[in-house]
C-alpha positions in Angstrom: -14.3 102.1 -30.0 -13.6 104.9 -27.4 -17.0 105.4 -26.6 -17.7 102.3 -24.2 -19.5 99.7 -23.9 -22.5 101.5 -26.1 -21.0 100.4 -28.9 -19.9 97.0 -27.5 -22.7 94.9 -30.4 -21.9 97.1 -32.7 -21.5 95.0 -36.1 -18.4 97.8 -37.3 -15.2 98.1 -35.4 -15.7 96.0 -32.2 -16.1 93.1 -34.5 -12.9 94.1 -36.4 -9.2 93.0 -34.9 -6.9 93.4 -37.2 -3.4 92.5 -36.4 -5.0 89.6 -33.7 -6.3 87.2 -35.3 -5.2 83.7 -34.0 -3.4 82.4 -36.9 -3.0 83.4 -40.9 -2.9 79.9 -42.6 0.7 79.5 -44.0 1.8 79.5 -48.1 3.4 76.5 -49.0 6.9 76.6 -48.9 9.6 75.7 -51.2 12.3 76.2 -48.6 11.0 76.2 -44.8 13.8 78.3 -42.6 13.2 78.2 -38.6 14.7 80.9 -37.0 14.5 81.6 -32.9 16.9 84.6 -32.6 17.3 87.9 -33.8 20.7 87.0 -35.3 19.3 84.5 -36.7 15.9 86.0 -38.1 18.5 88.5 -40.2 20.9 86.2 -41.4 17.9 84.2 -42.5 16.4 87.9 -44.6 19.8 88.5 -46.3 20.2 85.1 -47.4 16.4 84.3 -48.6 15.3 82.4 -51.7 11.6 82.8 -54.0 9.4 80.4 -52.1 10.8 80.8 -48.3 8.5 80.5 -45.0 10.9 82.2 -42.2 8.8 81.4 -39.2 10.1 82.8 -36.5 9.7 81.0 -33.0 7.6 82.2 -30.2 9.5 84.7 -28.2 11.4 88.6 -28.1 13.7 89.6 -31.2 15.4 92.6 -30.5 17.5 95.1 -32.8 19.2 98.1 -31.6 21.5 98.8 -34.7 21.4 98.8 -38.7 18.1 98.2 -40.3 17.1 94.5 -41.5 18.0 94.8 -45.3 15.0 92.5 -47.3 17.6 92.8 -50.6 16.3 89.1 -52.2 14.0 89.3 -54.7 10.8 86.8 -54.8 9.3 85.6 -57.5 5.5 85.9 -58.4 3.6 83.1 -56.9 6.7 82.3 -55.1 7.1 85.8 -52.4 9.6 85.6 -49.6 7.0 85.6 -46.2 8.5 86.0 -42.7 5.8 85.0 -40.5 4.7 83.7 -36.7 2.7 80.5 -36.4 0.3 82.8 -34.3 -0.4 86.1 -34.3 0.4 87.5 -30.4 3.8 85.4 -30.2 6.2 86.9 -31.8 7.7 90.7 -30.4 10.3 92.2 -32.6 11.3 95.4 -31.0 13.3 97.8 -32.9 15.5 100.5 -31.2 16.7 101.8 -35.0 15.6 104.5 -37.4 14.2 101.8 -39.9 13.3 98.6 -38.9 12.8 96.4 -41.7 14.1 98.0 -45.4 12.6 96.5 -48.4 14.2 97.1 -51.5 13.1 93.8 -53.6 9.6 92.4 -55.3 7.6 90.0 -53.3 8.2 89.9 -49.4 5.3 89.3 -47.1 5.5 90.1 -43.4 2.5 88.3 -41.2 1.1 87.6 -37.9 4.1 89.8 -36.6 4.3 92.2 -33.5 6.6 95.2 -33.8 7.1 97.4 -31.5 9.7 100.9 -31.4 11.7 100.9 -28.6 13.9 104.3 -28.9 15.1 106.0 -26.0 14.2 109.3 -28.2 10.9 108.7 -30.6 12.7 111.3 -33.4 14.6 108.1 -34.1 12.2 105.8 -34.4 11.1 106.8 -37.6 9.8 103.7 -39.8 8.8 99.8 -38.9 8.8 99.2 -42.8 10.7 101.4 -45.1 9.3 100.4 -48.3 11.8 101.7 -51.4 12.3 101.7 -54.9 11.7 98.1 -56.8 9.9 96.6 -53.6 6.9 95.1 -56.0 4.2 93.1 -54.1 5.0 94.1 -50.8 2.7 92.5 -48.3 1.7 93.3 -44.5 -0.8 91.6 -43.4 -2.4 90.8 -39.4 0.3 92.3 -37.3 0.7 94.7 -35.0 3.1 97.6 -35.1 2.9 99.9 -32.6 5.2 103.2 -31.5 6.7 104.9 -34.8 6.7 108.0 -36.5 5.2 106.2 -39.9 4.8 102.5 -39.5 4.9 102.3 -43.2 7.0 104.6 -45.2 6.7 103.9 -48.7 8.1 106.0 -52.1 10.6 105.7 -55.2 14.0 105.4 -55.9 16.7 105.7 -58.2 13.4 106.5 -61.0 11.8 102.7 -59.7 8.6 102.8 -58.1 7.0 100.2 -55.3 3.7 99.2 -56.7 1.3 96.6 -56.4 1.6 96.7 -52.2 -1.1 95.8 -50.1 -1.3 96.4 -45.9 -4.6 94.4 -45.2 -5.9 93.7 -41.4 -3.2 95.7 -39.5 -3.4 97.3 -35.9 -0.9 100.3 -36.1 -0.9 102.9 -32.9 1.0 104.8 -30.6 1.1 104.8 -27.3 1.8 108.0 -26.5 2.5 111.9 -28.1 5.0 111.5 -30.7 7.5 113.7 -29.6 9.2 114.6 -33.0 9.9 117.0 -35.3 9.6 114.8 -38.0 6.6 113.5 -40.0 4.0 111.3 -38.2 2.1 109.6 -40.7 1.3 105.5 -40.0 0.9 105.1 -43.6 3.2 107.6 -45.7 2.8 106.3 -49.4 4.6 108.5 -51.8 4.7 107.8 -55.9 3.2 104.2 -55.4 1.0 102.9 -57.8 -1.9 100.2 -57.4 -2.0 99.9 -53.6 -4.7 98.4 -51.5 -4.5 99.3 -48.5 -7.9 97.8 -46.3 -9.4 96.7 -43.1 -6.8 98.1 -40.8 -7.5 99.8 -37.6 -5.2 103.2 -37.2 -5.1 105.2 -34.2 -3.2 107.6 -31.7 -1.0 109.6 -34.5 -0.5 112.8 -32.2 2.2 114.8 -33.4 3.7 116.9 -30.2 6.4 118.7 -32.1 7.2 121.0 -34.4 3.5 121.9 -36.8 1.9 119.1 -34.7 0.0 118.3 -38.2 -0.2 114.3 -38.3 -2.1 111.9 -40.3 -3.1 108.4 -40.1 -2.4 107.6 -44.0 -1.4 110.0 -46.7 -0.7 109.4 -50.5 0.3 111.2 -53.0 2.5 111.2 -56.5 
C-alpha cells in the first residue's frame, strides 16, 4: 500500500478496508438502547443486559477520565454489541489510560471509530483492555487509531479471556509513539482460542526507551 499507484489493481490489500466498510448488518436485539452522548453511551455500558444493541448516534463522544467499565455479562447467542449504524460516523475519542475495560463474557464492539487523544501518548496506553473472564470478546470493522496497544488482552485473578476474535480492523498511529512503555497494537497474553483476521496494522514506531515495537504479539 505505500508503494503507489503500482499496486493500485492489485487483488491483496488495496481491495481490503477493514474498519470502513459502509455498514455491518445489526444482531437482533432483545433490548434496543439509543444513546447520543458520551454520558449517556456509559451509563448505557454499566447498566447493559444479554441481548442489547447500544447504537450510538452519529456524532463525537469524548472521555477524558475513568475508563468505560464493560462489567455485564452477555449470554451466548445473546452478546452485549455497542455499535454505529455506519461505520465512519461515530468518533469516540479517549484522553484516558484505558478506554474501554472489559471484564465480562460476550461484548461486541462494531463499526466504531476510536481515536487517543492524550496530551502525552505514555498515557494513552489501551483502546480495549481486555481482562480476566472477558469470554467472546468481539471487535469487529472499526477503526482505532493513536495508542500504545489498541488491544491489550491477558488474565486475571487465575481467569483467562478466550474465545476473542478482532476480525476486519484498521488500527494505526499517526505518529512516533513517544513512550517508554510497550507498543504493541495487538498484545495478547495467556488467551486461548483467538482469531484474530483480515485486519490491516500499521505505523507501530516505538520512539522511546528499546524502540522495539510490534504489530501483534502472543504468548502464554
Amino acid at each position: 500500500l505505500d508503494r503507489g499507484d503500482l499496486y493500485a489493481g492489485d487483488d491483496g490489500l488495496s481491495r481490503l478496508r477493514p474498519g470502513s466498510q459502509a455498514a455491518m448488518p445489526a444482531p437482533p436485539a432483545l433490548r434496543a438502547v439509543s444513546v447520543s452522548t458520551a454520558p449517556e453511551l456509559r451509563d448505557a455500558i454499566a447498566a447493559a443486559l444479554p441481548g442489547d444493541v447500544i447504537t450510538l448516534a452519529p456524532g463525537s463522544y469524548q472521555f477524558l477520565r475513568g475508563e468505560v467499565a464493560a462489567r455485564r455479562p452477555g449470554m451466548e447467542g445473546r452478546p452485549i454489541v455497542v455499535r454505529a449504524e455506519q461505520a465512519g460516523t461515530v468518533t469516540i475519542e479517549m484522553g484516558i489510560s484505558e478506554g474501554v475495560k472489559v471484564t465480562a463474557p460476550h461484548w461486541t464492539f462494531e463499526n466504531l471509530t476510536i481515536r487517543g487523544i492524550c496530551k502525552f501518548q505514555l498515557f494513552c496506553e489501551h483502546a480495549f483492555h481486555v481482562v480476566g473472564d472477558a469470554d467472546n470478546f468481539t471487535a469487529r470493522n472499526n477503526t482505532i487509531v493513536d495508542f500504545n496497544s489498541h488491544f491489550k488482552i491477558n488474565a486475571r485473578r487465575g481467569q483467562f479471556p478466550d474465545q476473542g476474535a478482532i476480525i476486519g480492523n484498521t488500527m494505526t498511529n499517526t505518529t512516533i509513539r513517544d513512550t517508554s512503555t510497550s507498543v504493541t497494537l495487538v498484545d495478547l497474553v495467556s488467551g486461548s482460542d483467538w482469531i484474530i483476521r483480515g485486519n490491516v496494522i500499521t505505523d507501530f514506531i516505538k520512539g522511546g526507551s528499546d524502540r522495539i515495537s510490534y504489530g501483534i504479539f502472543a504468548k502464554g
